[in-house]
PDB file with SEQRES, HELIX, SHEET and CRYST1 records, atoms N, CA, C and O in Angstrom:
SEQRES   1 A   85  UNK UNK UNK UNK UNK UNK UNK UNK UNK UNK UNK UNK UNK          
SEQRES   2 A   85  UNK UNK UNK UNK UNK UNK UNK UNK UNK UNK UNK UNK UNK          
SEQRES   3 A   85  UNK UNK UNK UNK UNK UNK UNK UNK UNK UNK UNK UNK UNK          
SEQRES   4 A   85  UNK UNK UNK UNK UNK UNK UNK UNK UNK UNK UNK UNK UNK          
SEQRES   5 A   85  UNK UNK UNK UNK UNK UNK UNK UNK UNK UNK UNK UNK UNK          
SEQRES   6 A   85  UNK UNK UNK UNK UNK UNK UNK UNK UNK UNK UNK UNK UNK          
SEQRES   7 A   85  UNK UNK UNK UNK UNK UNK UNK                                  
HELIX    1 AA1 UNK A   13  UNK A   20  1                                   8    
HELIX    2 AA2 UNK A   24  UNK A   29  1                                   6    
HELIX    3 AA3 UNK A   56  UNK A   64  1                                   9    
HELIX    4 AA4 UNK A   66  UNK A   74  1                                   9    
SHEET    1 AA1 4 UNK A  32  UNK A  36  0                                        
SHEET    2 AA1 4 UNK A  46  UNK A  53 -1                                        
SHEET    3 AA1 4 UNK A   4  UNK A  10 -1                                        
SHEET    4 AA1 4 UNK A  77  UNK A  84 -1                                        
CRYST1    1.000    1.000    1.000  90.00  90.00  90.00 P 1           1          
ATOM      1  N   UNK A   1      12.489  -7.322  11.686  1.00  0.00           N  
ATOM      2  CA  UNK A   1      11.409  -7.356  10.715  1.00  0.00           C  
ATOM      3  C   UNK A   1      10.222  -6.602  11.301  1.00  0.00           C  
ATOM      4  O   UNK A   1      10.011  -6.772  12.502  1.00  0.00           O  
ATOM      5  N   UNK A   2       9.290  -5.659  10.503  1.00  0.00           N  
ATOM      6  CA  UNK A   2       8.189  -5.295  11.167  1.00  0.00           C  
ATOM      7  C   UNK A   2       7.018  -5.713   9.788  1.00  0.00           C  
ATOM      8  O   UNK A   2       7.160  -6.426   8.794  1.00  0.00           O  
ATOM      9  N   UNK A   3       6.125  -5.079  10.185  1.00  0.00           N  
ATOM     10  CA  UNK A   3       4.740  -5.392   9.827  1.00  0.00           C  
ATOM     11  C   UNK A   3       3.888  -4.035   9.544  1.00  0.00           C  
ATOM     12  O   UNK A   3       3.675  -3.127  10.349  1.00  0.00           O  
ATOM     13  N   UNK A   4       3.456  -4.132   8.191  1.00  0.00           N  
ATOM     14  CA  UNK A   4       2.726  -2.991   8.380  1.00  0.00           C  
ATOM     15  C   UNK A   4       1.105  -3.093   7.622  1.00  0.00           C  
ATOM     16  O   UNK A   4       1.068  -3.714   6.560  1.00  0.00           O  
ATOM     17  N   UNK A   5       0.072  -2.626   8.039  1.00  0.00           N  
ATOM     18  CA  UNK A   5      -1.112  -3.200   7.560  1.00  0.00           C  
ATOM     19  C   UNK A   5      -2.024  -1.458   7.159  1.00  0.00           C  
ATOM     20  O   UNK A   5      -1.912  -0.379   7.740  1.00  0.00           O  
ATOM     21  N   UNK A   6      -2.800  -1.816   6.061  1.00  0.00           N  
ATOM     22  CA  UNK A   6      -2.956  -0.469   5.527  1.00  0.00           C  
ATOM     23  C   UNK A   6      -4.751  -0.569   5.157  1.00  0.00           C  
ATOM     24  O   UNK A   6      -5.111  -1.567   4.534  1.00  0.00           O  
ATOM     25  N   UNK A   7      -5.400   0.066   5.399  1.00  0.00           N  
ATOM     26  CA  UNK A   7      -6.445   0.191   4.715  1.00  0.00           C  
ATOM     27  C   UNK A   7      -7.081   0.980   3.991  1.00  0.00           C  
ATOM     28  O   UNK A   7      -7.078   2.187   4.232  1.00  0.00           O  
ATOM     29  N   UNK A   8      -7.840   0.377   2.824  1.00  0.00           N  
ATOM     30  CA  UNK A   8      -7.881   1.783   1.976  1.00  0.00           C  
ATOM     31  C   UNK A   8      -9.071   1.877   1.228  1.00  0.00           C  
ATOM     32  O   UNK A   8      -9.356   0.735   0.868  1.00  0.00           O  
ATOM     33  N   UNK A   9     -10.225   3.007   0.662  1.00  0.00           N  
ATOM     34  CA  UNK A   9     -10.979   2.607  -0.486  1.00  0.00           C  
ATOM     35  C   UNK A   9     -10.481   3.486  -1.600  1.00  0.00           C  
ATOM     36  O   UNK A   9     -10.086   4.651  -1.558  1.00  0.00           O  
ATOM     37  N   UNK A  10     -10.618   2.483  -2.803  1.00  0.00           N  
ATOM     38  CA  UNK A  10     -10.086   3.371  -3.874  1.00  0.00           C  
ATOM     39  C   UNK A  10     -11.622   3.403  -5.181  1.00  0.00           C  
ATOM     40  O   UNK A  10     -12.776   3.004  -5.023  1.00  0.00           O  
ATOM     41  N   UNK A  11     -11.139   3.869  -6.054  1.00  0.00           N  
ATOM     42  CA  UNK A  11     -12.363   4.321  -7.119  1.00  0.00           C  
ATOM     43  C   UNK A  11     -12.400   3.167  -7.770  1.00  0.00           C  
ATOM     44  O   UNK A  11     -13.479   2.575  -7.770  1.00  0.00           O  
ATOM     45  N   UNK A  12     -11.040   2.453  -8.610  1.00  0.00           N  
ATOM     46  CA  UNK A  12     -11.698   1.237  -9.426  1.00  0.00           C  
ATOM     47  C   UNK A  12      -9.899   0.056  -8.968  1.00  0.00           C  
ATOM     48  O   UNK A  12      -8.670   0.085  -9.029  1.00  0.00           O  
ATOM     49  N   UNK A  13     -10.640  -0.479  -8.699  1.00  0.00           N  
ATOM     50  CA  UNK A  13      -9.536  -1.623  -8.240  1.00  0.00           C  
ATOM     51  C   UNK A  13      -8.864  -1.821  -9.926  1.00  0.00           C  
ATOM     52  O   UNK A  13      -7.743  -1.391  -9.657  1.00  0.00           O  
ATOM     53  N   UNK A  14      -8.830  -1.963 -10.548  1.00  0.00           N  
ATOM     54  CA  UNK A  14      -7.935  -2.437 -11.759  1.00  0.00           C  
ATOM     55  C   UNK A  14      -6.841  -1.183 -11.952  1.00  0.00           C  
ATOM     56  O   UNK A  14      -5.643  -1.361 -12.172  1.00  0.00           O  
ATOM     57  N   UNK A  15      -7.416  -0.040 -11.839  1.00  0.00           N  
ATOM     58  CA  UNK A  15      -7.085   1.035 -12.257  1.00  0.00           C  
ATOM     59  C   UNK A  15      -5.486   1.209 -11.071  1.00  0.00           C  
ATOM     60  O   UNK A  15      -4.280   1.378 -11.252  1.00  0.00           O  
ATOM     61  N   UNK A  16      -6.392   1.046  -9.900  1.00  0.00           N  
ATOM     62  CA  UNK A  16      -4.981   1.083  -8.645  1.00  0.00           C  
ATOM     63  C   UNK A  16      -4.238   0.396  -8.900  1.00  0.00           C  
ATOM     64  O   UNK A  16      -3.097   0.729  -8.580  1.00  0.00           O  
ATOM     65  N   UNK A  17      -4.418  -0.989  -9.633  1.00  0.00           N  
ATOM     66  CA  UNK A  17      -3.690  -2.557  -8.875  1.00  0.00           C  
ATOM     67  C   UNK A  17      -2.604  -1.723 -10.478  1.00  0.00           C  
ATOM     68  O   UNK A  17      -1.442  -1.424 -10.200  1.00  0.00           O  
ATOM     69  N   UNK A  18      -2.802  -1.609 -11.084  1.00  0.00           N  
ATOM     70  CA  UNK A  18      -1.642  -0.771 -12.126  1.00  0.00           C  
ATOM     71  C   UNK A  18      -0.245  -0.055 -11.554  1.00  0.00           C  
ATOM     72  O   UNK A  18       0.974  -0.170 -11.679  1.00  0.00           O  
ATOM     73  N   UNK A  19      -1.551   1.025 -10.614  1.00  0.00           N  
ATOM     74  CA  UNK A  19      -0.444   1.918 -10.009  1.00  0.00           C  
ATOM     75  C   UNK A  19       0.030   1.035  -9.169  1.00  0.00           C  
ATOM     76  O   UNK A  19       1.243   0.960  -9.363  1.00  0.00           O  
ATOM     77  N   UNK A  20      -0.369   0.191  -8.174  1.00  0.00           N  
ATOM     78  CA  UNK A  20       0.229  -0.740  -7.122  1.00  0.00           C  
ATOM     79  C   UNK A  20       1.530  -1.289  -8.057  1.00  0.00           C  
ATOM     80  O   UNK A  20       2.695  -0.892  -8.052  1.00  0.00           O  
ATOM     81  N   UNK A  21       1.129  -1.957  -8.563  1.00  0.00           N  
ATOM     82  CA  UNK A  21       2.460  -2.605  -9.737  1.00  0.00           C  
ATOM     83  C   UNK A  21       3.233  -1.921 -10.300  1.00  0.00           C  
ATOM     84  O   UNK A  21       3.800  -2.552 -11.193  1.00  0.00           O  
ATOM     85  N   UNK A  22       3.570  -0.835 -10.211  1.00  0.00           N  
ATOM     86  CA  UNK A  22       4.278   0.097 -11.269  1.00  0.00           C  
ATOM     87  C   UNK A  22       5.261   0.670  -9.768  1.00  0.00           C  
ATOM     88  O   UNK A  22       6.359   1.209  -9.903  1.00  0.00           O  
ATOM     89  N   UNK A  23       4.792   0.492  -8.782  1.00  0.00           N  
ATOM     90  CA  UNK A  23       5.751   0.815  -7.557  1.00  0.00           C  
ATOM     91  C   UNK A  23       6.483  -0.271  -6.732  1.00  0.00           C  
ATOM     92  O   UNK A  23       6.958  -0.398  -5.603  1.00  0.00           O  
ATOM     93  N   UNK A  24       6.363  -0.850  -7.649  1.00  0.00           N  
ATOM     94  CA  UNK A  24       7.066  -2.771  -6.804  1.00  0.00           C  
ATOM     95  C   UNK A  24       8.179  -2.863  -6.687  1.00  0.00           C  
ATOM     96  O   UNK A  24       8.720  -3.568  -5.835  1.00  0.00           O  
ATOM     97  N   UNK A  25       8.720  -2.217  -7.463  1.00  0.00           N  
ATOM     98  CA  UNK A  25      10.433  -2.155  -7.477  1.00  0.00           C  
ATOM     99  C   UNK A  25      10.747  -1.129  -6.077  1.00  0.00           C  
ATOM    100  O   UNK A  25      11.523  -1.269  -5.132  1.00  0.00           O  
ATOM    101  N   UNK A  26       9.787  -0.077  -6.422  1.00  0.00           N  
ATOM    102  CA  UNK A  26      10.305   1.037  -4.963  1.00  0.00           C  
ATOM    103  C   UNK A  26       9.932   0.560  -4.253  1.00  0.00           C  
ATOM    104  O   UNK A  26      10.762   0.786  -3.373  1.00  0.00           O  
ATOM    105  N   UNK A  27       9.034  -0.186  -3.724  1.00  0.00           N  
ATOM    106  CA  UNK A  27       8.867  -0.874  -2.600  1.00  0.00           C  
ATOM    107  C   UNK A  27       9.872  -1.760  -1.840  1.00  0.00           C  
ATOM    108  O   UNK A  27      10.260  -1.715  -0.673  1.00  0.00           O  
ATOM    109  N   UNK A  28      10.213  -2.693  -3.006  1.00  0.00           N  
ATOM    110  CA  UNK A  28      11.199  -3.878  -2.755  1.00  0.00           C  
ATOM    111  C   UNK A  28      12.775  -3.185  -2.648  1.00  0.00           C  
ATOM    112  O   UNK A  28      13.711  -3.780  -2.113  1.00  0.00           O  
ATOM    113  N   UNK A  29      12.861  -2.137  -3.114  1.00  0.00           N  
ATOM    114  CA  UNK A  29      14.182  -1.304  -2.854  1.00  0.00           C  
ATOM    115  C   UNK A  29      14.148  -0.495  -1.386  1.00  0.00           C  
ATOM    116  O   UNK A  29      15.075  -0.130  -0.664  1.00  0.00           O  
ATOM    117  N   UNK A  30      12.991  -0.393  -1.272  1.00  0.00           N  
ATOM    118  CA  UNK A  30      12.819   0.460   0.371  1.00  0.00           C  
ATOM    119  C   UNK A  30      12.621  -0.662   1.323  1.00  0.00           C  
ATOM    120  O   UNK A  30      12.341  -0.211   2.433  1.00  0.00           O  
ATOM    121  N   UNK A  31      12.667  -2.091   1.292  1.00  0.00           N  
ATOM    122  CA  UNK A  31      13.210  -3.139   2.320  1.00  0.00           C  
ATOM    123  C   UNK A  31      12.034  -3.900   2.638  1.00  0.00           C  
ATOM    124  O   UNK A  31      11.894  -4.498   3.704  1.00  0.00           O  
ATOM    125  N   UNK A  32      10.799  -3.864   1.281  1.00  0.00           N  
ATOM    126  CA  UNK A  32       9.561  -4.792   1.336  1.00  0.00           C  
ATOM    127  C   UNK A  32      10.191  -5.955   1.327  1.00  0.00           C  
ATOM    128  O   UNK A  32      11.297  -6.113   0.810  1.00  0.00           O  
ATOM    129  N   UNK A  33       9.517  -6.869   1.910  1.00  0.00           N  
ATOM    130  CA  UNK A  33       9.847  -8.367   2.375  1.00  0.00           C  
ATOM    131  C   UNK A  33       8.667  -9.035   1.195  1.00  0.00           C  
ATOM    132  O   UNK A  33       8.906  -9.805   0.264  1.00  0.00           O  
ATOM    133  N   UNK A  34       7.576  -8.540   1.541  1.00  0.00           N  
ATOM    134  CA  UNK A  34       6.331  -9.377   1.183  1.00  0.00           C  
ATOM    135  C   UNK A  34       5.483  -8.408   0.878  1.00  0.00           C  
ATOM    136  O   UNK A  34       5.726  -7.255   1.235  1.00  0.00           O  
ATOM    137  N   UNK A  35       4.291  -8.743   0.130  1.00  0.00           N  
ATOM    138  CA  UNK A  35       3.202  -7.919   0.766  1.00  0.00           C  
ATOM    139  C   UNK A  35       1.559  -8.758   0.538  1.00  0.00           C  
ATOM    140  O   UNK A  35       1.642  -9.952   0.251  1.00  0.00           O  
ATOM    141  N   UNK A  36       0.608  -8.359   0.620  1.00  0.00           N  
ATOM    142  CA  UNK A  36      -0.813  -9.634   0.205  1.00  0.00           C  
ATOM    143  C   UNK A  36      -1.559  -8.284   0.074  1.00  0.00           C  
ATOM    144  O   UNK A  36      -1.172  -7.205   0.523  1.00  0.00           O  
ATOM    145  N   UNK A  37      -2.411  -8.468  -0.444  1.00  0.00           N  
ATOM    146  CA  UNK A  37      -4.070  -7.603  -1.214  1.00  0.00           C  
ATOM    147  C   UNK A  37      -5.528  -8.131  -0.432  1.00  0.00           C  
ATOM    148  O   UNK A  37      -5.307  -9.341  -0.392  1.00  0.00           O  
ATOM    149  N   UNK A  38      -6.242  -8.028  -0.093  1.00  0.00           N  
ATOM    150  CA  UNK A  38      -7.294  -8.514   0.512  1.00  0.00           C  
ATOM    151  C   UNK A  38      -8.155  -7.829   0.011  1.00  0.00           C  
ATOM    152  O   UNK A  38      -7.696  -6.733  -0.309  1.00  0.00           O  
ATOM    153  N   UNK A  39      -9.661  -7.999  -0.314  1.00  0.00           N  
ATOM    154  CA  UNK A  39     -10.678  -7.361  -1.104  1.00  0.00           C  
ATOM    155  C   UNK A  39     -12.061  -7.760  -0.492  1.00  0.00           C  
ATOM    156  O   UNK A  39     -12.653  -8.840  -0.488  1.00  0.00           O  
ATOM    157  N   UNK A  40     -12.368  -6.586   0.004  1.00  0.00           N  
ATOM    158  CA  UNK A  40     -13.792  -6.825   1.095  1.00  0.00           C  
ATOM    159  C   UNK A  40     -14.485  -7.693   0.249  1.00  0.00           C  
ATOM    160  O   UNK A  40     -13.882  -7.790  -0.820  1.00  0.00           O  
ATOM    161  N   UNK A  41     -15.733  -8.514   0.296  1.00  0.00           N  
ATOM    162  CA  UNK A  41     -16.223  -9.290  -0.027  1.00  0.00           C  
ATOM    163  C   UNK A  41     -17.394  -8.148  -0.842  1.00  0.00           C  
ATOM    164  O   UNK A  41     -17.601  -7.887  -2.027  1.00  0.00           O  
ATOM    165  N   UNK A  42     -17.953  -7.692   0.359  1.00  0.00           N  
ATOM    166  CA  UNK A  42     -19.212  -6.858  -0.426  1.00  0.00           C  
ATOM    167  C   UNK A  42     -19.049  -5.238  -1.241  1.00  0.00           C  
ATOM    168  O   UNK A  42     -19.923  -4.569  -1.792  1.00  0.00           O  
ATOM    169  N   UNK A  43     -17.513  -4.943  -1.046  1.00  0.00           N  
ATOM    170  CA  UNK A  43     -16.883  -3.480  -1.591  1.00  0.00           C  
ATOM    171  C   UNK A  43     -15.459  -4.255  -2.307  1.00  0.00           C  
ATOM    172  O   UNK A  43     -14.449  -4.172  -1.608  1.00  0.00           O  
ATOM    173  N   UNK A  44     -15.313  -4.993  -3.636  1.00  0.00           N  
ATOM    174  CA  UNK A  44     -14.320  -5.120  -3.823  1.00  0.00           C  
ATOM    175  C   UNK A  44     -13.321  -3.921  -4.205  1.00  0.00           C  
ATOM    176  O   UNK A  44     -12.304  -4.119  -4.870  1.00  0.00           O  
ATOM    177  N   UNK A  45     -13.742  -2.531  -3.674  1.00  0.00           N  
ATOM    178  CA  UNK A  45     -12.877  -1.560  -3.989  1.00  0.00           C  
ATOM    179  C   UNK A  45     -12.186  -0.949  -2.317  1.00  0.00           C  
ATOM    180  O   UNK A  45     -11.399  -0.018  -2.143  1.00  0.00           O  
ATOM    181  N   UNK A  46     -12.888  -1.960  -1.166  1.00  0.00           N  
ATOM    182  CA  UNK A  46     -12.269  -1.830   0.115  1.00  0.00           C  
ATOM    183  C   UNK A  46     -10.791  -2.868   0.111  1.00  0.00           C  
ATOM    184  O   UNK A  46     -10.538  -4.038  -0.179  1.00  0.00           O  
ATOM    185  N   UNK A  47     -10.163  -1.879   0.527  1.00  0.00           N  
ATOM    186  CA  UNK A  47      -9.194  -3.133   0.632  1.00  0.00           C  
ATOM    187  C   UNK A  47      -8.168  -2.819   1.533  1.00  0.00           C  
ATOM    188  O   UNK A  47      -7.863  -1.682   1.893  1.00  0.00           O  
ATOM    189  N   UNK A  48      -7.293  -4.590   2.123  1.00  0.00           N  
ATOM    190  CA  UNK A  48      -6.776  -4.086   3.249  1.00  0.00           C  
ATOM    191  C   UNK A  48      -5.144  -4.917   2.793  1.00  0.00           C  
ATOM    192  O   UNK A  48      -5.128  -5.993   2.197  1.00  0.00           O  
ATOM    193  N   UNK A  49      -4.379  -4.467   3.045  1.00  0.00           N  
ATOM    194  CA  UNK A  49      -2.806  -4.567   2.359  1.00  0.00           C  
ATOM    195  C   UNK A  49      -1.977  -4.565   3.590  1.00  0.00           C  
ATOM    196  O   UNK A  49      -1.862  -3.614   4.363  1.00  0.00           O  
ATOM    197  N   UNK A  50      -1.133  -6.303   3.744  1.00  0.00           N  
ATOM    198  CA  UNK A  50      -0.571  -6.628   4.694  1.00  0.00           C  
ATOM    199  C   UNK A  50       0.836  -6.279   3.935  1.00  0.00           C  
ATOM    200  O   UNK A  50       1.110  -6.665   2.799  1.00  0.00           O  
ATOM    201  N   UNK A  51       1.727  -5.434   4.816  1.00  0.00           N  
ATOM    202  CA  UNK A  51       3.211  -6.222   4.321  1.00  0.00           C  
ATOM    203  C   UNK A  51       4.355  -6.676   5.412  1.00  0.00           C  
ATOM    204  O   UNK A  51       4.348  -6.907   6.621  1.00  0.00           O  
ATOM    205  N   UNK A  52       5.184  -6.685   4.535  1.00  0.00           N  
ATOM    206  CA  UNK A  52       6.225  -7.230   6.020  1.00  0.00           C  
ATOM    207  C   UNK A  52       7.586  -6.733   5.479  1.00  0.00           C  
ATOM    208  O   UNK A  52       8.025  -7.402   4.543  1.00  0.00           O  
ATOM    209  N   UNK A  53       8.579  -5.346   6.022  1.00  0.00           N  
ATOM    210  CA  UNK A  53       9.544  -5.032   5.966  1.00  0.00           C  
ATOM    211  C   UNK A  53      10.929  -5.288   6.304  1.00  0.00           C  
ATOM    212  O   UNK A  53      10.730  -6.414   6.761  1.00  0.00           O  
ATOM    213  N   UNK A  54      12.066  -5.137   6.424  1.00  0.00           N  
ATOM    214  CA  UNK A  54      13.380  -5.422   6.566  1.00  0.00           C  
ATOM    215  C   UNK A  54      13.813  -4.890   8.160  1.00  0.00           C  
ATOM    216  O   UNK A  54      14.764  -5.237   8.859  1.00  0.00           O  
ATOM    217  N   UNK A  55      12.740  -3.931   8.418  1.00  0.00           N  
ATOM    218  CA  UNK A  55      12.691  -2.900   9.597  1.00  0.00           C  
ATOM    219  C   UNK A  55      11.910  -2.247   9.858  1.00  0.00           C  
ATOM    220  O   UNK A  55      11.135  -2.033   8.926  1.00  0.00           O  
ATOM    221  N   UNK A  56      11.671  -1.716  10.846  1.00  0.00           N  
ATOM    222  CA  UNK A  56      10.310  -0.949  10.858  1.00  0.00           C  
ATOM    223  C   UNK A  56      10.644   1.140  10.765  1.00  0.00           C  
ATOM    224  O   UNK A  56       9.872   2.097  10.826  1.00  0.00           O  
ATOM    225  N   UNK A  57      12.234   1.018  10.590  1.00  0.00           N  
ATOM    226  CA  UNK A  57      12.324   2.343  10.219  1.00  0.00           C  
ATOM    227  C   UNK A  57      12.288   2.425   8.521  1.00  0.00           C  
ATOM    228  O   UNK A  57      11.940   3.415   7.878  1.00  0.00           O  
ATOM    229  N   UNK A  58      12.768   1.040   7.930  1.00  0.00           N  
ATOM    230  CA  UNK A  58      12.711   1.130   6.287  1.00  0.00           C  
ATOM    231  C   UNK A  58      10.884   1.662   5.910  1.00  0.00           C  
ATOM    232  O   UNK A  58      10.379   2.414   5.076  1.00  0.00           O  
ATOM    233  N   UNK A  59      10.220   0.591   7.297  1.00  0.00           N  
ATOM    234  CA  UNK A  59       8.526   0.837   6.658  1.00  0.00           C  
ATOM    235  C   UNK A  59       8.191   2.306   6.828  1.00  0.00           C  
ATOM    236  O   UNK A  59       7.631   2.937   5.932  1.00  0.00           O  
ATOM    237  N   UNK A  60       8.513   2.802   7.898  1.00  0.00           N  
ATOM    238  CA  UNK A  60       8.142   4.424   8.889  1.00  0.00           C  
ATOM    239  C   UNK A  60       8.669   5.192   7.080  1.00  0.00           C  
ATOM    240  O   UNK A  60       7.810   5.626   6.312  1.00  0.00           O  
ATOM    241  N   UNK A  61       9.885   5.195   6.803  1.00  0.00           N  
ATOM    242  CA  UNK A  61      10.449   5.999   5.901  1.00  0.00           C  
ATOM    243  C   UNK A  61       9.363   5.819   4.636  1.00  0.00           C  
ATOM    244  O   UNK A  61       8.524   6.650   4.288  1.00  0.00           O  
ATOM    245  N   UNK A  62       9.588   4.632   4.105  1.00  0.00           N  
ATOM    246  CA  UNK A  62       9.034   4.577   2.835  1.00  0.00           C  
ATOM    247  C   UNK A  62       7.043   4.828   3.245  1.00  0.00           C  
ATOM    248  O   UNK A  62       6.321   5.178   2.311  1.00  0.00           O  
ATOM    249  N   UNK A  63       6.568   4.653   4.321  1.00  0.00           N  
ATOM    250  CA  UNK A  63       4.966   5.256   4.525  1.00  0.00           C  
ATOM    251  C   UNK A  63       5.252   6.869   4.871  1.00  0.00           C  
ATOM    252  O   UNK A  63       4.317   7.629   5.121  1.00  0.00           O  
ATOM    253  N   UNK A  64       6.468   7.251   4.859  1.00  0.00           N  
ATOM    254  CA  UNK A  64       6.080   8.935   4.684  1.00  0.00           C  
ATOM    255  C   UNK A  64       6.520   9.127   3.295  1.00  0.00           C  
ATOM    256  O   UNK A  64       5.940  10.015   2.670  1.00  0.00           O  
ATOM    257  N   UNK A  65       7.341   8.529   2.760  1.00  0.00           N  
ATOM    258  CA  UNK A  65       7.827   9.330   1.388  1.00  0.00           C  
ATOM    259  C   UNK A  65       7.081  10.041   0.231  1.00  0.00           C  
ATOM    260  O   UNK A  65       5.961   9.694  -0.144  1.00  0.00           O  
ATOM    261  N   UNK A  66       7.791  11.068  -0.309  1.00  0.00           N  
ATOM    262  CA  UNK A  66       6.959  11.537  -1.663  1.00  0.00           C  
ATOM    263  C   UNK A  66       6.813  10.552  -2.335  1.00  0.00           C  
ATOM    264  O   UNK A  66       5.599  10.347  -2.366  1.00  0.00           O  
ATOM    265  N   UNK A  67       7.495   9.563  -3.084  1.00  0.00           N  
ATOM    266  CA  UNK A  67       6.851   8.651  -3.636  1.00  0.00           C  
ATOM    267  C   UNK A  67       5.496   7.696  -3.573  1.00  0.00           C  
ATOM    268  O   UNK A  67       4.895   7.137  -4.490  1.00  0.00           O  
ATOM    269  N   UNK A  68       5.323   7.712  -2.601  1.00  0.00           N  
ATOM    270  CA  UNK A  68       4.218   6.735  -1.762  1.00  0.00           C  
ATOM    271  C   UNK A  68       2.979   7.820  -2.079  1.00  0.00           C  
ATOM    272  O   UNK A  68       1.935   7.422  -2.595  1.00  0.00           O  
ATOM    273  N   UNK A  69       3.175   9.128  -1.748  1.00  0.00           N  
ATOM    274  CA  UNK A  69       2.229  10.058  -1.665  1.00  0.00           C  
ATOM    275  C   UNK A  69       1.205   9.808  -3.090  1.00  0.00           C  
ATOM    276  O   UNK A  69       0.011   9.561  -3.258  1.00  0.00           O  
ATOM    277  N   UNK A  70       2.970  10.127  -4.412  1.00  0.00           N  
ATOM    278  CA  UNK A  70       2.716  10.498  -5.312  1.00  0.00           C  
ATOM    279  C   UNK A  70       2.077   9.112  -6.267  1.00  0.00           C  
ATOM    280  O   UNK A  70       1.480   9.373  -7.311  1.00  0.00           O  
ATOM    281  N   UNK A  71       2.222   7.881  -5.897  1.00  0.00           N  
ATOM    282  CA  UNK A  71       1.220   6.897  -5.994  1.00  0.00           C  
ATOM    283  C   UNK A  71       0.224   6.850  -5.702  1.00  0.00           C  
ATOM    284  O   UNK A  71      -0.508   6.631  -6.667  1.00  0.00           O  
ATOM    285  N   UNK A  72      -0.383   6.964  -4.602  1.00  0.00           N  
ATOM    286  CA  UNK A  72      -1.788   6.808  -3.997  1.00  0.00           C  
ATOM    287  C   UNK A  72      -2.795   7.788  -4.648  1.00  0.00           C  
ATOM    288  O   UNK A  72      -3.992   7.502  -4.637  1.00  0.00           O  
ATOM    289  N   UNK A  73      -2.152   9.448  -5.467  1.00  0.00           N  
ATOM    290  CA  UNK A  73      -2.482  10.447  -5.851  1.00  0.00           C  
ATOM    291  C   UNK A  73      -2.797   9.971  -6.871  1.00  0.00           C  
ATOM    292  O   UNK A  73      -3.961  10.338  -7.025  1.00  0.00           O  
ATOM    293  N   UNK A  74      -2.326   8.982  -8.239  1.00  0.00           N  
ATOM    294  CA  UNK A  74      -2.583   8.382  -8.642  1.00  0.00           C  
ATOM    295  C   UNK A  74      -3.521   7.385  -9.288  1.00  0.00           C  
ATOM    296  O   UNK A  74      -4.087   7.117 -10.347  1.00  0.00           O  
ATOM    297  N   UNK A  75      -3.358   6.994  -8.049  1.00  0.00           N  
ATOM    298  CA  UNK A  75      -4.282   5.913  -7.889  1.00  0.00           C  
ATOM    299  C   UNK A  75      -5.627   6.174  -7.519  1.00  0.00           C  
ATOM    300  O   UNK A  75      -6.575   5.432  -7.776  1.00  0.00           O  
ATOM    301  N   UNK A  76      -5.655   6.715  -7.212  1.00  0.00           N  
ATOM    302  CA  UNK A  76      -7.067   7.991  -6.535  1.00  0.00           C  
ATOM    303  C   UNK A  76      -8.148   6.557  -5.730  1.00  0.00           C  
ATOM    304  O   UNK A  76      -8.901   5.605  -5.939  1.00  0.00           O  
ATOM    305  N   UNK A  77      -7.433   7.410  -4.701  1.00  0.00           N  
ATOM    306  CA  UNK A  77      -8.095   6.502  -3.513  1.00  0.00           C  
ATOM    307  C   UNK A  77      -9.415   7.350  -3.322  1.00  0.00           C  
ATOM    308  O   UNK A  77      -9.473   8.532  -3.661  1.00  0.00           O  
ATOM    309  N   UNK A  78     -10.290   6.781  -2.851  1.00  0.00           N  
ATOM    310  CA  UNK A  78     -11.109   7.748  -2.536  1.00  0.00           C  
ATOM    311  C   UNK A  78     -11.150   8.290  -0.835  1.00  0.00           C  
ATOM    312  O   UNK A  78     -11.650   9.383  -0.571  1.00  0.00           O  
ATOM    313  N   UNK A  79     -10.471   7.244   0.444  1.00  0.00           N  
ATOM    314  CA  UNK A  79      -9.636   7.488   1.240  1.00  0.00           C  
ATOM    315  C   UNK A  79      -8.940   6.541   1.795  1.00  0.00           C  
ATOM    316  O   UNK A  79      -9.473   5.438   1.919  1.00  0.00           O  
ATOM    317  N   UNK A  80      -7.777   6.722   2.191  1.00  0.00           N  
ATOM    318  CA  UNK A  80      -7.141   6.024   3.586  1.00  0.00           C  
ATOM    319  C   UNK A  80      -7.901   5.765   4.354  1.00  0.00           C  
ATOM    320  O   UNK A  80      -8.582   6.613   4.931  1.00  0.00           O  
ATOM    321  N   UNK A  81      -7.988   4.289   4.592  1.00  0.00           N  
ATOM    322  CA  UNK A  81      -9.107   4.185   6.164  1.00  0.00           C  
ATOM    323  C   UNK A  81      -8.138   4.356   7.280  1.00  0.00           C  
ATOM    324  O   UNK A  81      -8.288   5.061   8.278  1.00  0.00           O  
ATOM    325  N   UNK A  82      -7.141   3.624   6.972  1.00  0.00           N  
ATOM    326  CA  UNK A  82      -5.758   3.178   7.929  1.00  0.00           C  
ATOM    327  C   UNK A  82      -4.915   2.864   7.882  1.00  0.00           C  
ATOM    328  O   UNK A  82      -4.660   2.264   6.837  1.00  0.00           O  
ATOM    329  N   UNK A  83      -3.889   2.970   8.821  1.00  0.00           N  
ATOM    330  CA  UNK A  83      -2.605   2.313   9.033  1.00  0.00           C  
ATOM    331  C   UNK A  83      -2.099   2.353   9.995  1.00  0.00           C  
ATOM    332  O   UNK A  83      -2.009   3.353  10.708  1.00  0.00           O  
ATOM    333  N   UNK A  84      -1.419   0.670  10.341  1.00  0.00           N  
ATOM    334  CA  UNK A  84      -0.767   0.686  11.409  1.00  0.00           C  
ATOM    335  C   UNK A  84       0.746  -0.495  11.172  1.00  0.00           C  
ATOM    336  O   UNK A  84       0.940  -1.378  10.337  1.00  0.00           O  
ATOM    337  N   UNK A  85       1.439  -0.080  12.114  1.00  0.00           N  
ATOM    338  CA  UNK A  85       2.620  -0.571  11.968  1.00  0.00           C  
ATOM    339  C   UNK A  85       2.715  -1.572  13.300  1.00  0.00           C  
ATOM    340  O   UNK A  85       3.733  -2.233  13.504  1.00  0.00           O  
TER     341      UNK A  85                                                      
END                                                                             
């Protein structure tokens, strides 16, 4: 099992949490276990996204894929703060 933790700011949290949901299936098909949402207190558009994978090469794969890309593009982050595995 690995762990992967992500941080991010995006433009309007409702607007993402759409795109977030509309990729749940690819997620859970690429060996998501879990995942949680966290929402800065004073930027509810900061946010930091725990999950927990099947492996940590299922997580490595599915955090490079075009799909993943082509979500976040989407979703219009305004940036990636982070990620770590």
């Amino acid at each position: 099992m690995a762990s992967l933790m992500s941080q991010q700011h995006v433009k309007d949290f409702a607007a993402w949490k759409k795109v977030y949901d509309s990729v749940a299936g690819f997620r859970r098909s690429s060996g998501e276990l879990s995942d949680q949402i966290f929402r800065d207190a004073s930027d509810p558009n900061k946010l930091t996204l725990l999950f927990k994978w099947d492996s940590l090469a299922n997580a490595q794969k599915f955090a490079g894929s075009a799909e993943l890309k082509e979500a976040m593009q989407k979703a219009v982050l305004t940036c990636r703060l982070s990620s770590h595995s």
